[in-house]
C-alpha positions as CSV (number, residue, x, y, z in Angstrom):
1,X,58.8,113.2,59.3
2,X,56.2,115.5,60.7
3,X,57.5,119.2,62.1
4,X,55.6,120.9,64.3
5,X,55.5,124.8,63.6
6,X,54.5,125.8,67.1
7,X,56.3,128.3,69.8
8,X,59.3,125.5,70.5
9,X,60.3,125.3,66.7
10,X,59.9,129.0,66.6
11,X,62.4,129.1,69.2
12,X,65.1,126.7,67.4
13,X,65.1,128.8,64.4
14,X,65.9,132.1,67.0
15,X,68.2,130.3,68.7
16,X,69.8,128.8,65.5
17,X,70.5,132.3,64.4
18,X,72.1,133.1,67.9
19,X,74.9,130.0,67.2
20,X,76.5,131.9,64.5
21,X,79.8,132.1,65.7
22,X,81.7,132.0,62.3
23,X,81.3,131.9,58.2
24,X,82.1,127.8,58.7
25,X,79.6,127.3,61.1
26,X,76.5,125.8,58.9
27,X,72.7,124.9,60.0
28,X,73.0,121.8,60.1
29,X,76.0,121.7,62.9
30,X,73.7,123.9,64.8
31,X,70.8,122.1,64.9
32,X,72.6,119.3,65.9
33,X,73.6,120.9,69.1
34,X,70.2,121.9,69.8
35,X,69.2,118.8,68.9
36,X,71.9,116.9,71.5
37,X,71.5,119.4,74.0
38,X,67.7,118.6,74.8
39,X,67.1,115.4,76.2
40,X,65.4,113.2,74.1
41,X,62.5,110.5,74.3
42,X,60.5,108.0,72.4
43,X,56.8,107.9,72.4
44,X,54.9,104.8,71.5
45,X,51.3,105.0,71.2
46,X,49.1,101.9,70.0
47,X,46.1,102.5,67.8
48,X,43.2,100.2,67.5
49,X,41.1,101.0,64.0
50,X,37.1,100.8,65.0
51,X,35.1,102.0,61.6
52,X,37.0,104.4,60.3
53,X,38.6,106.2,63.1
54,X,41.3,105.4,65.1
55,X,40.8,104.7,68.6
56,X,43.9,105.0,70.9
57,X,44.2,101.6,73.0
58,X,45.8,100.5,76.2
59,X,49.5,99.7,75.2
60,X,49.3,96.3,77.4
61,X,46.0,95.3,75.9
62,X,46.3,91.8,74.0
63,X,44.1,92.0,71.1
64,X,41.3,89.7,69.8
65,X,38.4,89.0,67.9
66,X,36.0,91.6,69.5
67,X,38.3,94.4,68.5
68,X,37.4,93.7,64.7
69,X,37.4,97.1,62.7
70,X,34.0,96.2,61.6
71,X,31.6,93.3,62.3
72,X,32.9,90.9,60.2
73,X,36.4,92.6,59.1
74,X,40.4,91.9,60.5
75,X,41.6,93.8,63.9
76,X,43.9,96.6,62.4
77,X,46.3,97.5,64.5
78,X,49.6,100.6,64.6
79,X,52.1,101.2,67.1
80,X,53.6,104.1,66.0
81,X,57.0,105.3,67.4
82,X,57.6,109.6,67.7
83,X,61.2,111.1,68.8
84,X,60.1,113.5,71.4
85,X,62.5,116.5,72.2
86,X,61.0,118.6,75.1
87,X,57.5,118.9,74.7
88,X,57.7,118.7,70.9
89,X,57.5,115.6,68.2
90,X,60.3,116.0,65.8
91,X,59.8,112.7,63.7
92,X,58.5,109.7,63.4
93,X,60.9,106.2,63.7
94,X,60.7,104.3,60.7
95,X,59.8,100.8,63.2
96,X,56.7,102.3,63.5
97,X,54.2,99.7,62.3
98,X,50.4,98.7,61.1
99,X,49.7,95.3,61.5
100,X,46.1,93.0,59.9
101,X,45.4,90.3,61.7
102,X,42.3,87.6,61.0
103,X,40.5,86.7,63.6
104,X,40.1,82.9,64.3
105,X,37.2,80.4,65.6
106,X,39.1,79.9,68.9
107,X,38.9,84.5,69.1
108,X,42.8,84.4,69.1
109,X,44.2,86.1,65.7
110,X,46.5,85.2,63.2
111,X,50.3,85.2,64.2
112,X,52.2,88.3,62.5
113,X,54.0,87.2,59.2
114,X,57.7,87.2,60.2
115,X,58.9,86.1,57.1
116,X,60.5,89.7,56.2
117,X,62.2,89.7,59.4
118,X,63.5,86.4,59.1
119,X,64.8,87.6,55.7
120,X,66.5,90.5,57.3
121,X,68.3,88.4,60.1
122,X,69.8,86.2,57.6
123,X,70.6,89.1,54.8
124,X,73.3,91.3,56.0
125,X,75.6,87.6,56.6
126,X,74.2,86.4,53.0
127,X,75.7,89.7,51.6
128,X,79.0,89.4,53.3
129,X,79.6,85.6,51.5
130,X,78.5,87.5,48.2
131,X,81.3,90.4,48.8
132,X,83.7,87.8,49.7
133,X,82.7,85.7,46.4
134,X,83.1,89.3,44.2
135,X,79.6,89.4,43.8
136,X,77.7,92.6,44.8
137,X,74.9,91.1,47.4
138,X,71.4,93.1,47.6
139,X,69.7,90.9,50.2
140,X,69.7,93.6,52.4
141,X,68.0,96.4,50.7
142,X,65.6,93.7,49.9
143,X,64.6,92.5,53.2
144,X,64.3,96.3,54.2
145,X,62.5,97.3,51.3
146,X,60.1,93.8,52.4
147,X,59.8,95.2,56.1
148,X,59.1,98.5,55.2
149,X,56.2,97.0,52.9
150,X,55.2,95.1,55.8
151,X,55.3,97.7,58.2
152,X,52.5,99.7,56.3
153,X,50.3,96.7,56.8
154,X,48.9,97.5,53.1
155,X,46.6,100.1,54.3
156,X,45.8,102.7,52.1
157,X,47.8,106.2,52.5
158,X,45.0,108.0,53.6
159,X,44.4,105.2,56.4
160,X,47.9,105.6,57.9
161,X,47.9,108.7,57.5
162,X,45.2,109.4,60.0
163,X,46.4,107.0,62.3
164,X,49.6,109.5,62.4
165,X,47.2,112.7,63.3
166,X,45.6,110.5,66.0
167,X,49.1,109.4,67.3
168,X,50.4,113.1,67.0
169,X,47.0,114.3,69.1
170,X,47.9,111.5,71.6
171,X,51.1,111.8,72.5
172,X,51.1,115.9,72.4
173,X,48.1,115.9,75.4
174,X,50.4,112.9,77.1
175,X,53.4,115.5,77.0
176,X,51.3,118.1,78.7
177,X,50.5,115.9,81.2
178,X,47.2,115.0,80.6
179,X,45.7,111.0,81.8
180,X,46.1,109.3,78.0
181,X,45.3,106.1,76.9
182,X,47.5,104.0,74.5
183,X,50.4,106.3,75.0
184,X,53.6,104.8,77.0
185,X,57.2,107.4,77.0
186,X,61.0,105.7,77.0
187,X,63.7,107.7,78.2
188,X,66.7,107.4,76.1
């Protein structure tokens, strides 16, 4: 979860002092009415790796064989997925995802392996049987242990990382009102 230490977070640390209204009154209670009293978005932005940067891309834009990280590489991909209070990011949702696709002959690329969340569909029922049976069932921390694997695309650290700064950079000028490309908000 990224935190920005800017002006707005300065001001929910002075207004989380201001709250205290008894000894049983603790942080977190408080910053959960700050947090519920703000209204509260989702930004998506999609990422398109050209090189080695990260180039934001049109959220609509269907992918293919000329948007190849390199000449003869796989089109890497992220939508990543902020919670937006105000004007300010306060985390990232863990459905936020990388994906490597292969181009083809035909330009179209390789459908997304949906085995993991084919797994996950059928894990939480395949658990209850096991309960009911006496039998402890795991299936579900293993298909969300899978998807999470998945959702990193098996890009190095360092990779996704910077595909977060980019993301953070895009969405931030998109909440200030600024014309953004690749960056779409949801009103929850």
């Amino acid at each position: 979860m990224h935190l920005s230490a800017g002006p707005q977070f300065l001001r929910y640390i002075e207004l989380l002092s201001e709250l205290t209204d008894g000894p049983r009154q603790d942080a977190a209670s408080k910053l959960k009415y700050l947090m519920s009293s703000q209204p509260r978005r989702i930004a998506g932005c999609h990422l398109l790796l050209r090189g080695n940067r990260w180039m934001p891309v049109s959220v609509n834009k269907t992918l293919g064989a000329n948007d190849r990280c390199s000449p003869s590489g796989a089109v890497i991909s992220a939508f990543l997925l902020a919670v937006i209070e105000g004007d300010m990011i306060i985390g990232w949702m863990k459905n936020s995802a990388f994906s490597v696709q292969q181009p083809q002959p035909d330009g179209t690329l390789t459908p997304l392996d949906l085995t993991a969340a084919a797994l996950a569909s059928q894990a939480d029922s395949a658990d209850m049987k096991a309960n009911k049976a006496g039998i402890i069932g795991v299936s579900s921390l293993i298909a969300a242990r899978r998807i999470e694997e998945q959702n990193t695309g098996h890009l190095p650290s360092k990779l996704r990382e910077a595909a977060f700064e980019r993301a953070t950079v895009q969405i931030l000028d998109k909440l200030q009102g600024h014309s953004v490309v690749g960056v779409r908000l949801y009103d929850c």
